[in-house]
N, C-alpha and C positions, 0 to 999 in steps of 0.2 A: 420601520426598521432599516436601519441605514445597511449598505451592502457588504461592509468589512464585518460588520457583525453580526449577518445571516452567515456570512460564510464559516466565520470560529464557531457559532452555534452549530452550524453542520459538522463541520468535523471534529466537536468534542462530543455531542452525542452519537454520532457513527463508533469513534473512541469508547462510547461505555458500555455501546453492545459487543464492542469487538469482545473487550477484555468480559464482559459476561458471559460471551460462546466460550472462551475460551478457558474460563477458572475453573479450576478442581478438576479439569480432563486430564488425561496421563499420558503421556508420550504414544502410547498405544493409540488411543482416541486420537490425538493429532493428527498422526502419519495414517489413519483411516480412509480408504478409499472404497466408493463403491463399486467401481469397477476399473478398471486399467485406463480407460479413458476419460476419468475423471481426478480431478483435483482432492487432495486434502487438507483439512483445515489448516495445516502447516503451512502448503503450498500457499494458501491465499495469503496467511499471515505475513511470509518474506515476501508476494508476490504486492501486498498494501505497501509495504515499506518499501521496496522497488520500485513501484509504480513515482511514488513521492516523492522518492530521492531524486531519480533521474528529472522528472518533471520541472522540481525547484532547484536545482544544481546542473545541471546538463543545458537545459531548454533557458531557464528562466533567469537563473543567474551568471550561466555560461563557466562555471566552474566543474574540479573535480567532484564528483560523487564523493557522498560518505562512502559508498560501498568500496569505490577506488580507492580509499586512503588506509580504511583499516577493516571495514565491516563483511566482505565478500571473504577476507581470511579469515577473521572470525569465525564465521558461520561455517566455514570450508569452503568455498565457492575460487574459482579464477574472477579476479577483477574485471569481468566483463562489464562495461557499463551501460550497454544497451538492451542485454542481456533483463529483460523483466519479468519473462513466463512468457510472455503474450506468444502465440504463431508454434507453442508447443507442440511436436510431435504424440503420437502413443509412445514413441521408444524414450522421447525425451522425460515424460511424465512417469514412467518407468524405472527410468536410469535418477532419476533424483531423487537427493537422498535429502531426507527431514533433518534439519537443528532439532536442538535439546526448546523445550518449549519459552524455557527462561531468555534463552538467547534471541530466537526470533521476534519474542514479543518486544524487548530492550529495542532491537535494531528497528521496528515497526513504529516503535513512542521516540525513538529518537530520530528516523525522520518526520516523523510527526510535528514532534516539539521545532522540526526546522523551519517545515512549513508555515508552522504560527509565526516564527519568529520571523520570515518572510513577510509573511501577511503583514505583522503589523507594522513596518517598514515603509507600508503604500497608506493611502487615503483611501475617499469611493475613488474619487478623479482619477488619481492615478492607475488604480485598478483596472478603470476603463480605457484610459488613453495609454498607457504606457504596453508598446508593444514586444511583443518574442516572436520567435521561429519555434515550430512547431517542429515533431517528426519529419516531417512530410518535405520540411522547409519552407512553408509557407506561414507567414506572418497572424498572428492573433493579438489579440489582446490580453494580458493579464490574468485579465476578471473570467476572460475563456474558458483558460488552462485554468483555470478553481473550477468553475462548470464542469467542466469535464472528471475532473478530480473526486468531486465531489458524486458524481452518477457513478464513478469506479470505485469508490471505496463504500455507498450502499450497496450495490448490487453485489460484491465480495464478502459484504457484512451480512448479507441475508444468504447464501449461498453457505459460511458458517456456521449460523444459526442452523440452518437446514441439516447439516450434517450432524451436526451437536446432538440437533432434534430424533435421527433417524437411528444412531448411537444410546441418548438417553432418554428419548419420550421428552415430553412437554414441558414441564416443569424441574429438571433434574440437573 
């Protein structure tokens, strides 16, 4: 399997559990928390989209964010662009307030749909060779920042599922 297409194979089926945690819950269920120092399903779903957006527009393409142009107002948010969740406070995890579920999920599939359309913009080669600046500012590869991408959006996807889980039992 070539490496452009482990990677859309990863993140179209991360994509179909997301949107299965997340069908037929109600706004209630969303904004669900188990305790104050924990996240909810909402939180991770702007928090996947974030993640993405900044990643492939900020880092990788060196342009504005979606979030910058329309989607931080949308949602409610200040256009922060570095702004992802990550390095949360308890007061910050407190003080935020959930979208409507329709909207976050929109903003989650549409950086999504960006990143594909990244994606397939490169080759494997280019994947590999073709370098960015990281957070941190130090230099990676491409094909990296998909690795890394890729471990943050299962590990958010199963972290949903969990809650979904602790919410509806097993099958619900």
């Amino acid at each position: 399997m070539a490496l452009k297409e482990f990677i859309k194979g990863s993140f179209d089926a991360n994509w179909e559990w997301l949107v299965r945690y997340v069908d037929g819950l109600t706004q209630e269920e969303i904004e669900f928390v188990p305790n104050e120092q924990c996240h909810s399903i909402g939180f991770i779903v702007w928090h996947y989209g974030r993640a993405l957006d900044m990643w492939v527009q900020s880092l990788a393409k060196q342009e504005p964010q979606l979030y910058e142009r329309e989607w931080a107002e949308r949602l409610g948010f200040a256009p922060e662009p570095m702004n992802v969740g990550f390095g949360y406070s308890v007061e910050d995890l407190v003080s935020w307030h959930c979208p409507g579920k329709a909207l976050l999920m929109e903003y989650a599939d549409v950086a999504r749909n960006n990143l594909l359309d990244f994606l397939s913009g490169h080759d494997d080669d280019t994947l590999v060779s073709t370098q960015m600046t990281n957070r941190r500012g130090e230099g990676m590869a491409v094909a990296d920042m998909f690795r890394l991408l890729i471990w943050e959006v299962n590990q958010h996807g199963g972290q949903a599922g969990y809650l979904r889980g602790m919410q509806r039992g097993l099958n619900q």
